[in-house]
N, C-alpha and C positions, 0 to 999 in steps of 0.2 A: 227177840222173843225167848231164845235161850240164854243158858248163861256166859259169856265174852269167853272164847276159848283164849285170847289174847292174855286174860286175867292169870289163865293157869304157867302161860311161860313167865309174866311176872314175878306172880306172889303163887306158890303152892296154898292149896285148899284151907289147909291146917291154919296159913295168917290170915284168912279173911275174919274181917269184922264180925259182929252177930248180924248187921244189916244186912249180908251179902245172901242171907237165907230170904228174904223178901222177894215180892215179886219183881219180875222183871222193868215194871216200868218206876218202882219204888226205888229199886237199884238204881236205874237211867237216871232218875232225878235226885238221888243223890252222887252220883257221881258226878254229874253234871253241875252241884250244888261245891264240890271240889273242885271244880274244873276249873272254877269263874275265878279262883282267888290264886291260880297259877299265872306266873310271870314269864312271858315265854323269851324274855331277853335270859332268865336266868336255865332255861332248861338246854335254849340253842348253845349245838355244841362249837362252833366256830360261825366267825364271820365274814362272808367273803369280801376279797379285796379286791380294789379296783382293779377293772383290767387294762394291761398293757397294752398301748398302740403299737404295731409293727409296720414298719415302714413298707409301702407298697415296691415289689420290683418294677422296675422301668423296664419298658418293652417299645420297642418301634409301634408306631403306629399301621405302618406296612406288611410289618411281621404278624403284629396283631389281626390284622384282617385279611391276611393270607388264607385259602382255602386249600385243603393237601386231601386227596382223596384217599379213603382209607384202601379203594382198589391197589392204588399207587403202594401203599404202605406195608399191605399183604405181599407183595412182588419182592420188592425188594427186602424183604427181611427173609422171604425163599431165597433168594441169590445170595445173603449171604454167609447160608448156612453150607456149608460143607459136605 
């Protein structure tokens, strides 16, 4: 309903067109009327690359389903401080 403050860190005031005085939905649809004839292969700044597989660590399966109590864990890391 106002006018795109977005516009102003683009383009200072001075470069707008004469249309840019119109109303606000005369703007929308001319901008919009810009928008359609944009190629957005050409505007995207990079392309992302495939991502690499990283091999999983190998873990016991024993180890794995070990449970360690964190009461346990609090203790001794008391004991061996100093």
């Amino acid at each position: 309903r106002s006018r795109y403050e977005g516009m102003l860190v683009a383009l200072p005031v001075e470069h707008w067109p004469a249309w840019a005085d119109d109303s606000a939905s005369t703007l929308a649809q001319r901008l919009l009327a810009l928008a359609r004839h944009i190629k957005p292969s050409q505007v995207a700044t990079s392309k992302r690359g495939p991502k690499v597989d990283k091999p999983k660590a190998w873990v016991d399966a024993a180890t794995a389903r070990a449970h360690v109590s964190t009461d346990r864990l609090i203790k001794a890391s008391k004991s061996k401080r100093p």
